[in-house]
N, C-alpha and C positions, 0 to 999 in steps of 0.2 A: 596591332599591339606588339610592342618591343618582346624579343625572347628572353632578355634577363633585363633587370631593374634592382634595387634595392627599396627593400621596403621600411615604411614606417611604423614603430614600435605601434602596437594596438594603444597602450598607456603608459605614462610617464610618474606615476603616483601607484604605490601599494597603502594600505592601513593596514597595522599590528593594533588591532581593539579602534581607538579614535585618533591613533598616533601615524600621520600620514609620512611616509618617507619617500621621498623626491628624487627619480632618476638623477636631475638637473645639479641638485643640490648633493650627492654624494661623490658627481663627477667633480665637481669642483674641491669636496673634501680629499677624492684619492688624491686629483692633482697636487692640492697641498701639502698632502703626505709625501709624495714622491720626491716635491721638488726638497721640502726640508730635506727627507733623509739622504739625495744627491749632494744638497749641498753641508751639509752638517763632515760627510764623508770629505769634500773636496775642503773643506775646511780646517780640517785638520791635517791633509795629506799637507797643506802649507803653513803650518807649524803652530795652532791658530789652536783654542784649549774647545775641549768637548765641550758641547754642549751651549755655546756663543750660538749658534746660528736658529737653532729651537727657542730660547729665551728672545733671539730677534724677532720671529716668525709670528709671534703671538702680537705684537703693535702693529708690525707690518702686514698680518691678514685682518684684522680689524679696520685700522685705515685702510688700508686694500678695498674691503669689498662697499664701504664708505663710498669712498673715493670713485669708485667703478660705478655706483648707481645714480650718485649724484650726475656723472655725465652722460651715463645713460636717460636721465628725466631733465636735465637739461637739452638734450640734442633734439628730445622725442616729447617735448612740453605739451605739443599741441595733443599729446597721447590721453593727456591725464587732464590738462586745463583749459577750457577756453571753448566757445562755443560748437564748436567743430569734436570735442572730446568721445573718446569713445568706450576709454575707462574713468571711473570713477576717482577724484583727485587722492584719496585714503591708498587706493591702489599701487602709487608710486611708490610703495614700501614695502610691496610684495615680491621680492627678489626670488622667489622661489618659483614664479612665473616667465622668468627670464630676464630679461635686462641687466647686464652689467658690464660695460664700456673698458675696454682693456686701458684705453689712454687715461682713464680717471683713475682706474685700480692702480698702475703703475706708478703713474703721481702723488697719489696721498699713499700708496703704499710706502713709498722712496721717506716721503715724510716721518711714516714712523719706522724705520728702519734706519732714520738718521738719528730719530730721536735717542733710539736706542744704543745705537753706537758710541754720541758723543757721552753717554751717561759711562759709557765700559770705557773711553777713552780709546778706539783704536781706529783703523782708518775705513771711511764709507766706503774709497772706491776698493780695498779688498774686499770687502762684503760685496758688493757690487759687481765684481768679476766674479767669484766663486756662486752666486747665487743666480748668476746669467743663464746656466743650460738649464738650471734645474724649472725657472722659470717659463724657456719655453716646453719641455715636456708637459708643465701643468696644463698648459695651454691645447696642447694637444689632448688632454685626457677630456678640461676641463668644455672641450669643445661638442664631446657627444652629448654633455646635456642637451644643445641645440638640436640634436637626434631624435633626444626623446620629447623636445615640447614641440617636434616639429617645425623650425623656426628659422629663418634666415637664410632661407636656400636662395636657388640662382635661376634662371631662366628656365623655360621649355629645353629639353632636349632627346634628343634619339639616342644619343652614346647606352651602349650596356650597362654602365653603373649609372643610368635616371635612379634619382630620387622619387618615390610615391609618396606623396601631399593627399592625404583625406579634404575631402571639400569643405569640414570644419575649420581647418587650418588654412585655408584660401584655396586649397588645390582646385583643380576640375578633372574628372572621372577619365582615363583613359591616356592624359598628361604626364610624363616624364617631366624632372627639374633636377639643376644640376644641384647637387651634393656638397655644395661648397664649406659644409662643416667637415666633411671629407679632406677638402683640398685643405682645408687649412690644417687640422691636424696633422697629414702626412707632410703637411709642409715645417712644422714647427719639430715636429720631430728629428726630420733630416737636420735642420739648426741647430737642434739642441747637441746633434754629436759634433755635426761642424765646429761648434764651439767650445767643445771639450779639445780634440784633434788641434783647433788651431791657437789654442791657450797652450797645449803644451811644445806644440811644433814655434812657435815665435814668442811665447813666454809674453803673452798681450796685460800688462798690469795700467796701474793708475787710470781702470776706470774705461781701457779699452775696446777689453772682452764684454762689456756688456755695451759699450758702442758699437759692438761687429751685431751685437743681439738685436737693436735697435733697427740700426739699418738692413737685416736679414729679414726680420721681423714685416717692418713697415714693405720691403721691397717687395713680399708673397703678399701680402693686406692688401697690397693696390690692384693688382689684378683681380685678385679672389672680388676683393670689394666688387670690383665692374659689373661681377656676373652674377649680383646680389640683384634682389627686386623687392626686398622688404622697406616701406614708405620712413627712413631713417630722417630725420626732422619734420615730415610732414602726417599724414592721417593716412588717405588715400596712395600719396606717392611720395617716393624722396627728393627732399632738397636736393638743387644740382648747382653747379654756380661753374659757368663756363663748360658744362658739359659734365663734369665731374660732379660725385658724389660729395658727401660731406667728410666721411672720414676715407676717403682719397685723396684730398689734399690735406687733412691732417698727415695721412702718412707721409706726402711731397715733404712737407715740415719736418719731420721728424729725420726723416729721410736723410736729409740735407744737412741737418744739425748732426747727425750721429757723423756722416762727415769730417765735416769742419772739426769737430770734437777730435777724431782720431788724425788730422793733419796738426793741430793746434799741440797737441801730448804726442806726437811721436815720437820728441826724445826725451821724453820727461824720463827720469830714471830714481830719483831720489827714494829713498828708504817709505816703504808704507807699514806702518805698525799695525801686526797680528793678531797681541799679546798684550793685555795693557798694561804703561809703563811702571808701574809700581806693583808689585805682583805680591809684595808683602800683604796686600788687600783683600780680603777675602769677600766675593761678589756676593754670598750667601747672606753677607751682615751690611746689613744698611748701615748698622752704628759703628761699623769699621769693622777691624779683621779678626777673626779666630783665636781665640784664646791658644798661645803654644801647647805644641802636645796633643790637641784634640784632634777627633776622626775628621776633621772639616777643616782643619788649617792647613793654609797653605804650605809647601813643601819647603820653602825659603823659611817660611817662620819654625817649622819643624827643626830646622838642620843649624839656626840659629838658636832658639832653645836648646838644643843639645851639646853646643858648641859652649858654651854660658856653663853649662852643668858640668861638662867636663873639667872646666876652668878653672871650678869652684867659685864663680862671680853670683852674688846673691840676685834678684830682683832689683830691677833699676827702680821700684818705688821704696824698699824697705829704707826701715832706721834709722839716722845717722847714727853716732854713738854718743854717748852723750858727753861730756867735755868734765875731761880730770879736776878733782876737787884740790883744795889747798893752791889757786890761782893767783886772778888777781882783788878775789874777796879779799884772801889774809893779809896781803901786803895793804893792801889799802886800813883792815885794822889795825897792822904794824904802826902804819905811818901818824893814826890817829893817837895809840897809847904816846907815842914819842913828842907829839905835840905838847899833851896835856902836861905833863912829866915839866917840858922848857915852861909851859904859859900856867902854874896854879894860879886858881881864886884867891 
């Protein structure tokens, strides 16, 4: 028997009365926490108004975790459908049980974080660089759930940090396995600062810094992946296709494109907007902007109000004045007395 090992949580669920709270699922809430308030912060260090990145966070984790399960019961179909099944097809909707595919979360998440963006008017790929590190910290938090439901580890192993697997969860009694929720969080971490360090060391914009995420990302995925043994497309075992895994050559993919991506923009340099362009707009009002003067309008409309008041200029809706009497009514009766006067009956 190994002298040191890491063990596995006893339980991944507590109840408050009937109200069950989920290892799995709070790891992913801190991670969300984290990453907003990283990037909310790096958001504004680049000139960009409080409170943009929270208002985005709310589409983009919705689609996100969407996006994330759909691939995960897509890749893992035979999980939930089909004669060979081994949960129940209603089952695919229990994300509290695990499953949730980083390449789908990232996808439909992008989707509502664009939605978002275009609605504010400013540019995706600054959102897209500023929200890069904070992204993979989540990743790293959001990875111990896989701790607690016991899930997606790696092979037998002797090394001192073996993973303990209860034989509920596939283990066998006496077996080491490698920890690869481990490997990948210390992995995502080191990225996350990498990618702080090398945003401000080469200033990486239009969409860059989170191509260096991509391919940092996908490059740790592919190894970690290998030393995985959980049946990822299949029931029993995983799909392989030339040897490899399934989402190891998604990462080759990803891989290769984040690449090309940052050869394709290297000199890109043109202006990306922070701030959206009409700022007289206040985001608060759907029906348009803030009444001048008020605790909620914008500072442009504040300092223009003001500017008006000094001037003495009234309201650009008020009055006109109404137009001097004795015009061209009278002259027009002039003209008719003088008539009548030449033409009697």
């Amino acid at each position: 028997m190994p002298l040191a090992s890491i063990p596995s949580p006893s339980q991944g669920v507590w109840y408050l009365g009937i109200i069950p709270i989920r290892a799995y699922a709070l790891c992913i809430v801190l991670g969300v926490v984290v990453a907003v308030w990283l990037s909310e912060r790096r958001w504004v260090a680049r000139g960009g108004q409080k409170g943009t990145i929270i208002d985005i966070a709310v589409p983009a984790v919705i689609f996100g975790l969407i996006g994330g399960r759909l691939y995960h019961v897509i890749t893992d179909w035979q999980t939930y459908f089909g004669s060979r099944a081994i949960k129940e097809p209603y089952q695919a909707l229990f994300i509290w049980e695990g499953g949730l595919g980083i390449w789908g979360a990232i996808a439909l998440g992008g989707v509502g974080v664009w939605w978002a963006v275009r609605k504010r008017g400013i540019s995706m790929s600054a959102v897209a660089d500023t929200v890069a590190p904070g992204i993979a910290f989540a990743q790293a938090i959001g990875r111990w759930g896989n701790w607690f439901n016991q899930e997606l580890y790696g092979g037998p192993t002797t090394l001192p940090w073996g993973l303990e697997i209860d034989v509920d969860h596939g283990g066998e009694p006496g077996v080491l396995y490698h920890p690869t929720f481990l490997y990948e969080s210390l992995w995502d971490v080191a990225l996350g600062f990498l990618l702080i360090l090398a945003g401000k060391r080469f200033t990486l914009r239009h969409g860059r810094l989170f191509a260096l995420y991509v391919a940092g990302y996908t490059l740790g995925r592919f190894w970690i992946e290998g030393l995985r043994i959980d049946p990822v497309g299949g029931v029993d075992h995983a799909v392989t296709f030339l040897g490899l895994r399934l989402n190891q050559w998604t990462s080759i993919v990803l891989f290769v494109g984040a690449l090309v991506y940052l050869w394709v923009t290297r000199n890109k340099d043109t202006e990306e907007r922070v701030v959206p362009l009409d700022l007289t707009v206040d985001p608060a009002h759907e029906s348009g902007q803030a009444d001048p003067g008020s605790s909620d309008a914008p500072a442009v409309v504040a300092a223009e109000a003001a500017d008006r008041s000094e001037e003495g200029d009234g309201p650009a809706d008020s009055a006109e004045p109404a137009e001097p009497s004795g015009t061209d009514a009278d002259d027009d009766a002039d003209d008719d007395a003088a008539t009548k006067e030449k033409n009697p009956r």
